[in-house]
ROFIPA-23750 format. One line per 3 residues: number of its first residue (from 1); their letters; for each residue x, y, z of C-alpha. Coordinates in steps of 0.2 Angstrom, whole numbers, always signed. Each point is the difference from the previous one (the first is absolute). Layout:
N
NUM) A) X/Y/Z | ...
end
This chain:
339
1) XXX) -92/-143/-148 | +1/+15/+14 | -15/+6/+6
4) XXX) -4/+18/+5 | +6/-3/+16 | +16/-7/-5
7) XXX) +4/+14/-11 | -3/+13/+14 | +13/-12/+12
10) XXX) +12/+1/-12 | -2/+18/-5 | +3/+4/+21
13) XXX) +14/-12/+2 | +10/+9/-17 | -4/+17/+7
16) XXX) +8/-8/+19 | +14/-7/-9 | +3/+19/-10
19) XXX) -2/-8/-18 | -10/+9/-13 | -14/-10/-10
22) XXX) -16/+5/-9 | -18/-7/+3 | -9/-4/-16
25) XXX) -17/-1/+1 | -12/-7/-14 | -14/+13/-1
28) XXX) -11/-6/-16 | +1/-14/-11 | -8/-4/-19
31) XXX) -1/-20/+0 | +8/-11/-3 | +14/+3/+14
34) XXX) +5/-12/+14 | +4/+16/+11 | -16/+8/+7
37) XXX) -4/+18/+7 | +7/+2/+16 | +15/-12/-1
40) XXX) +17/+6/+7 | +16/-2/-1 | +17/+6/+6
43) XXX) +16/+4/-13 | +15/+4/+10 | +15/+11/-5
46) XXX) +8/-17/-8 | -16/-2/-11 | -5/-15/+6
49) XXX) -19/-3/+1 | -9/-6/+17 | -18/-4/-2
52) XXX) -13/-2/-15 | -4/+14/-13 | -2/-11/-16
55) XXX) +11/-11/-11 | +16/+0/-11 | -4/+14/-11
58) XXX) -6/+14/+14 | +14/-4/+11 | +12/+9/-12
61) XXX) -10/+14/+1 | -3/+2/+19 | +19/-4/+3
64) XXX) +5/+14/-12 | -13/+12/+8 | +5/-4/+16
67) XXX) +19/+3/-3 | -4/+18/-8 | -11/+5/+15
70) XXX) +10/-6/+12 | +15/+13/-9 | -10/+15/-1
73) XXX) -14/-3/+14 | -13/+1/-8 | -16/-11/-3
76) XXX) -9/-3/-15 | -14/-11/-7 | +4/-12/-13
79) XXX) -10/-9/-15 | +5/-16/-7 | -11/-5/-13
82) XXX) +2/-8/-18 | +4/+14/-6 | +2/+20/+1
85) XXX) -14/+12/-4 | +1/+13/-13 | -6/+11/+12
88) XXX) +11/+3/+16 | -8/+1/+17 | +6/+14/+11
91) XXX) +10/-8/+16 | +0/-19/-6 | +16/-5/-6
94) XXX) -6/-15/-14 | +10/-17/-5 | -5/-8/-13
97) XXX) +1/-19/+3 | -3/-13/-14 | -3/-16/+11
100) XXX) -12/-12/-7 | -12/+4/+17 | -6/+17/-8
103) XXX) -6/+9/+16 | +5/+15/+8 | +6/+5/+16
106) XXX) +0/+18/+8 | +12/+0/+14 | +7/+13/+12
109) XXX) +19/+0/+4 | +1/+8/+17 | +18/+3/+5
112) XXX) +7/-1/+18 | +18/+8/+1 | +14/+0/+17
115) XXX) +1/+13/+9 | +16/-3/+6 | +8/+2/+18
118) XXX) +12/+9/+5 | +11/-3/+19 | +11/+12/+6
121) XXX) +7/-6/+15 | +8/+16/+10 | -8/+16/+6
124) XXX) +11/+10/-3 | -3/+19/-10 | +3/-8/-19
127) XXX) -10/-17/+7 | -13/+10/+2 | +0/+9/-15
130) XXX) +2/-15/-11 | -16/-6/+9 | -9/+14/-1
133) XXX) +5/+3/-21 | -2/-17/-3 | -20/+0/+6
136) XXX) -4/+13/-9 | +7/-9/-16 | -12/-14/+1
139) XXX) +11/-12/+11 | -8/-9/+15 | +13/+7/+14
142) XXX) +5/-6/+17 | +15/+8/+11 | +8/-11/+12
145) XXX) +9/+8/+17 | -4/+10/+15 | -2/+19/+0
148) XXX) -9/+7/-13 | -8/+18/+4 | -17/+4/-5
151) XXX) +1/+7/-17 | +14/-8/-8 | -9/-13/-10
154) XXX) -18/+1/-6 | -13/-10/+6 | +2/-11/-15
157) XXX) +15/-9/+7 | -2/-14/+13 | +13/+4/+16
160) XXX) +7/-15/+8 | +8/+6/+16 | +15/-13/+0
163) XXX) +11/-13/-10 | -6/-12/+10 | -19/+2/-6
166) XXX) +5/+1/-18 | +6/-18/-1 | -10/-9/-12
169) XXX) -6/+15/-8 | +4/-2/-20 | +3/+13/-14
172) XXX) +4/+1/-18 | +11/+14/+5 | +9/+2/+16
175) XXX) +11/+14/+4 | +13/+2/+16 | -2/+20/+7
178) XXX) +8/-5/+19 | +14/+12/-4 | +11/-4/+15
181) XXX) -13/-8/+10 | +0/-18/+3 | +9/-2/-20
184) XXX) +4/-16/+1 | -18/-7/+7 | -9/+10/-13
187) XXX) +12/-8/-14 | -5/-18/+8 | -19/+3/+1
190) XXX) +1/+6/-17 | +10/-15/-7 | -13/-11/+8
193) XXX) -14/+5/-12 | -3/-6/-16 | +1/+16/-9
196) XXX) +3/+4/-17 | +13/+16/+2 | +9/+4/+19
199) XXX) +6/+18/-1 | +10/+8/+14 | +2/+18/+4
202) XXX) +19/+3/+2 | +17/+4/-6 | +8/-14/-12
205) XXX) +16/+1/+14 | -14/-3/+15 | -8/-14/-10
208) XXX) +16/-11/-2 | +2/+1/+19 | -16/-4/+4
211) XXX) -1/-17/-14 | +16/-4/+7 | -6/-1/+19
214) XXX) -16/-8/-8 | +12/-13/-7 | +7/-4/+16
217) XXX) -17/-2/+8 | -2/-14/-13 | -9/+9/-15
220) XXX) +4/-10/-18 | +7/+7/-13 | -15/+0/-10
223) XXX) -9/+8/+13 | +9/+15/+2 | +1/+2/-21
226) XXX) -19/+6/+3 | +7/+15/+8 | -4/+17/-10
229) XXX) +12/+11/+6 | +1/+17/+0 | -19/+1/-5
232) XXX) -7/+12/-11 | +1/+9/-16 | +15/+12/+0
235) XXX) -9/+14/+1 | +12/+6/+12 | -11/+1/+12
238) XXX) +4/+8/+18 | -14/+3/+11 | -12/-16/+8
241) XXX) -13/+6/-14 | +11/+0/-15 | +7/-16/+4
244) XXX) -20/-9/+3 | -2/+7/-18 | +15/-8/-7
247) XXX) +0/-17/+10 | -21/-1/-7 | +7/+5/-18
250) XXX) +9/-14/+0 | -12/-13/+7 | -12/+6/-12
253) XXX) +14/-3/-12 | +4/-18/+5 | -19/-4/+1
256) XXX) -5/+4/-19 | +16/-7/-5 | -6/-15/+9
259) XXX) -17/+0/-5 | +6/+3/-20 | +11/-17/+0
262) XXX) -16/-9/+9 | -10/+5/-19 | +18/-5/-8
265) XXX) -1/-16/+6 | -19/-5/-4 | +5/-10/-12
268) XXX) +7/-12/+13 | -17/-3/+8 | -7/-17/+1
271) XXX) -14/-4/-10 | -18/+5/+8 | -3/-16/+8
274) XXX) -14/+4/+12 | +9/-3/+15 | +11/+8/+11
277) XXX) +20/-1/-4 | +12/-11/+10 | +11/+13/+9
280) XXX) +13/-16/+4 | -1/-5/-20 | +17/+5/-9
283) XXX) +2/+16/-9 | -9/+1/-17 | +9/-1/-15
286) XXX) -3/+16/-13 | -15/-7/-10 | -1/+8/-18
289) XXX) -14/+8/-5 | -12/+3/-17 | -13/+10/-8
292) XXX) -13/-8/-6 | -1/+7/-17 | -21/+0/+0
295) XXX) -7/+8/+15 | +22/+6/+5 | -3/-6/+19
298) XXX) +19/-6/+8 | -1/-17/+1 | +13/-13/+7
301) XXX) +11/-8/-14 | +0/-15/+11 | -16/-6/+1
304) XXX) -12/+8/-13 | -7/-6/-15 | +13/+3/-16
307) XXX) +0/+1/-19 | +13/+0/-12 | +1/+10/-16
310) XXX) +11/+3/-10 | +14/-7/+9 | -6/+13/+15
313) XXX) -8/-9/+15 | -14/+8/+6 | -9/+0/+20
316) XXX) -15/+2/+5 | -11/+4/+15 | -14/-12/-6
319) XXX) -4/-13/-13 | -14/+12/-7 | +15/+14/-4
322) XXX) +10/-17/-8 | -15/-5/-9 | -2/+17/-9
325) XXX) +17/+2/-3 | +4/-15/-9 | -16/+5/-11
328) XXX) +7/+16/-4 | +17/+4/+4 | +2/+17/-11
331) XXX) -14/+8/+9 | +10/+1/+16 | +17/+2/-6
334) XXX) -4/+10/-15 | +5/-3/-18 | +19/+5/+5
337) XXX) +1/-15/+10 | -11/-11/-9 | +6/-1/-16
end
C-alpha cells in the first residue's frame, strides 16, 4: 500500500517524466470501507491505478473519473455508495455501487495535465517567432542558439545561447529554425532527442540536400523519416511572423491528434494493478472491454466476474453487480432484452 508520501513521489516523478495523471484523494467515508479519509492514489493517462482508494467496485469509478478529468481538466468530487439519491447534490458526481460492503466513499479526482515543451533550435527571425507564438499558447518554450535581441521572444521562453548547451535538453516537440546557420548540426541535435514530432523550417528542395548530407554523416534511415519538412500549415505564409503561426498551427495539430489516439487506445491499458508498469514488458495486446449492465462502469472482459443469459455473456466489475443481476436480469436489460 502507498503511503501519503509515496503518492507525492510518484506524482513529482510523472510531472518530471511529462505524463499526465490524476491524484485521488479519499475525503469522507460511510462504513464499512477498507479505504479511509485521506488515502491517495495516482491513475495515469493509461488508467492504471497506483496506490489504495478502496476495492474492486470503487476502482471502476475512480479509473472512469479519472480518464474524463484528465480529457477536459477538470476536477470533481465523486460518491460511490450503494446506491444513487433521489436528490442530486450540486458538484458530486454519484455511482451507485452494489457491492456486498454497503459503504460510501467521497472522493476528489484531481487532474494533473502536460504542459508540453517545445525546442526550436535556431535563432533565426521565424525561430523566434515560433517561440514566442508557442509560449503564449500554453507550451513550455526554449530557443536554442546565439543571438537573440531583447524583444524577440517573451520572457516566457527559456534561451539557451548555444547547441552545445541544449544537449540533453528533451521535448515532446522540437523544431529546427537555423535557416542557414549551422543546418546540419541543428538537424543532428534534433535527432538526438527523443521527441515525438521534429519539424524543420525550409524548402522541400533544401531539406532533401540537407537529409542527404545527414545521411552521409551516418544518420539511419529511420532517423531522418522524423523529419517534417517544409513545416507548417499552408497558410502561405511569408513573413518570420506568418510562418511562427503556421509551424505552431501545426504542432498544435499533431499534439491533439496525439493526444486523441492516447484516449483511443485506453482500452489497451493494463489492469490497475497497484504498481508501476514495466517500461521493458512487451507491447500490450488490445484488451476488450464491457459495461457492466448494473452500475454501467467499463470493466475488463478479461478478468471480471461474468453471467450468462440468454446465450449473452455478461461482465461485470464486481461479484455484488453479478449477484444482482443473476437475481434479476430484466431489470437491467429491460423487457426487450429479457424476454
Amino acid at each position: 500500500m502507498f503511503s501519503s508520501k509515496q503518492v507525492f513521489q510518484l506524482a513529482a516523478q510523472f510531472e518530471r517524466e511529462g505524463r499526465a495523471f490524476a491524484l485521488i484523494t479519499v475525503v469522507r467515508c460511510e462504513a464499512p470501507t477498507s479505504a479511509k479519509p485521506g488515502a491517495k492514489a495516482i491513475v495515469d493517462a493509461a488508467g492504471e491505478i497506483h496506490g489504495w482508494i478502496g476495492g474492486g467496485c470503487a476502482q471502476p469509478a475512480v479509473i472512469k473519473s479519472a480518464r474524463q478529468a484528465l480529457a477536459d481538466g477538470q476536477p470533481r468530487l465523486v460518491r460511490i455508495s450503494p446506491g444513487t439519491s433521489d436528490d442530486a447534490v450540486e458538484g458530486i458526481v454519484e455511482f451507485g455501487m452494489p457491492c456486498h460492503s454497503g459503504g460510501t466513499l467521497d472522493i476528489f479526482v484531481d487532474p494533473v495535465n502536460v504542459v508540453p515543451s517545445l525546442l526550436v533550435i535556431g535563432t533565426s527571425a521565424a525561430g523566434c517567432a515560433v517561440a514566442a507564438f508557442a509560449a503564449n499558447s500554453g507550451f513550455a518554450a526554449t530557443i536554442a542558439g546565439s543571438g537573440v535581441a531583447v524583444g524577440r521572444v517573451s520572457d516566457a521562453v527559456v534561451i539557451i545561447d548555444s547547441f552545445e548547451r541544449a544537449r540533453g535538453i528533451e521535448a515532446q516537440f522540437v523544431v529546427v529554425a537555423t535557416q542557414g546557420k549551422r543546418d546540419e548540426e541543428g538537424l543532428e541535435l534534433a535527432l538526438s532527442t527523443k521527441a515525438q514530432f521534429v519539424g524543420l523550417i525550409a524548402s522541400e528542395r533544401k531539406a532533401g540536400k540537407l537529409k542527404d548530407m545527414l545521411r552521409q554523416r551516418g544518420q539511419s534511415a529511420e532517423n531522418l523519416a522524423r523529419i517534417t519538412a517544409p513545416v507548417g500549415l499552408p497558410i502561405l505564409a511569408q513573413t518570420p511572423e506568418e510562418i511562427g503561426v503556421s509551424v505552431v498551427a501545426e504542432i498544435i495539430r499533431v499534439r491533439r491528434s496525439l493526444a486523441r489516439a492516447d484516449r483511443r487506445t485506453d482500452a489497451t491499458a493494463p489492469a490497475a494493478s497497484g504498481s508501476a508498469p514495466d517500461a521493458s514488458a512487451p507491447e500490450v495486446k488490445e484488451r476488450a472491454v464491457a459495461v457492466d449492465p448494473v452500475c454501467s462502469m467499463d470493466v475488463s472482459a478479461a478478468d471480471a466476474p461474468r453471467v450468462e443469459y440468454r446465450g449473452t455473456e455478461y461482465r461485470f466489475c464486481c461479484s455484488g453487480c453479478a449477484e444482482l443481476f443473476s437475481k434479476h436480469p430484466e431489470r437491467y436489460l429491460g423487457a426487450r432484452h429479457a424476454v
